[in-house]
N, C-alpha and C positions, 0 to 999 in steps of 0.2 A: 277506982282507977286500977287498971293493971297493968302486967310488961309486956309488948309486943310482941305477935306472938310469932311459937316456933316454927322447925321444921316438922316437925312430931304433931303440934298442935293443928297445921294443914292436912298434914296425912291423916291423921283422926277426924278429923270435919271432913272435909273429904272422900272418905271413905276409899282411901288408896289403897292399894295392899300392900304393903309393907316390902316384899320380897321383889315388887315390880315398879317401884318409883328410882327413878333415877335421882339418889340421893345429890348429885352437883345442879342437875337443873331444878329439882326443886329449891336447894336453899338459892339460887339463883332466884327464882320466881317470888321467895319470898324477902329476898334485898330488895327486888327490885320494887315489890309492894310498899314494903315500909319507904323507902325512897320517897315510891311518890307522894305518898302519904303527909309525910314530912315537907313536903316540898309544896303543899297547897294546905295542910292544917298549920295553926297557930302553934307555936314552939311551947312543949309540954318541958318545965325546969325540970322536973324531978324525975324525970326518965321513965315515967308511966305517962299513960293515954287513957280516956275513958273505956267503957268498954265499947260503946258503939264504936268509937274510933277502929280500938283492936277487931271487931267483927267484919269491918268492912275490909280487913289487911286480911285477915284469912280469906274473905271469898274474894278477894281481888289476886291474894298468890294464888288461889285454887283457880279460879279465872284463865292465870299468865299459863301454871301448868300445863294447863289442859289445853291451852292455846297450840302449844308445839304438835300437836296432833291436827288443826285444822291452819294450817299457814295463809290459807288464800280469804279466810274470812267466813268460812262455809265450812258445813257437814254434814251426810249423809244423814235422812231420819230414819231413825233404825237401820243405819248401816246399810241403807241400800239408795243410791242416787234416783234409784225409779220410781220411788216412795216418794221422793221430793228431797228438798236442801233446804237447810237452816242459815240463814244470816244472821252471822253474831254481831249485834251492836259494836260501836268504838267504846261506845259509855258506858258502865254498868250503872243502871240505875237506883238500884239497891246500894251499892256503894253510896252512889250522891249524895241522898237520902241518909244515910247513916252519918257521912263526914259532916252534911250541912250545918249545922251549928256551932263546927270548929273551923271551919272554911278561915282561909285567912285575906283580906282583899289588902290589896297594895294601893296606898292615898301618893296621890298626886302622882308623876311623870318625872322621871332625869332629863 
């Protein structure tokens, strides 16, 4: 088990540099991970998460980070549109994969 992780711990995965992340919207990106996180895994009492849990929060905030750089869904491959464009999935699949065994489903209907 560990504790969800930080802002420091995405920067360091990551491989941000320190001087050039914008310290409000990263811990942003990474409320917003644990969030969702929280919001589709089963309720951890003791205020730790496995670790796959934790792994999937860090590349899901490094994910949202790096999101504010391509808004429309798309990015230059190497930096150059004439190279071609990348679409970025809605899903991270690696995330899925990592949360799926704590997934939490809702029985029956209000």
């Amino acid at each position: 088990m560990a504790d969800w992780p930080t802002v420091s711990d995405v920067v360091e995965w990551g491989k941000f540099h320190d001087n050039s992340v914008d310290a409000t919207q990263m811990h942003s990106a990474v409320q917003a991970a644990v969030g969702h996180l929280t919001s589709r895994c089963v309720t951890f009492t003791t205020g730790q998460v496995p670790e796959p849990v934790r792994s999937a929060a860090v590349l899901l905030a490094a994910r949202l980070y790096r999101r504010r750089d391509t808004p429309e869904g798309a990015s230059a491959f190497g930096g150059d549109a004439a190279a071609g464009v990348i679409r970025h999935d809605i899903v991270d699949r690696d995330v899925e994969q990592l949360i799926r065994p704590w997934l939490a489903y809702p029985i029956g209907s209000a």
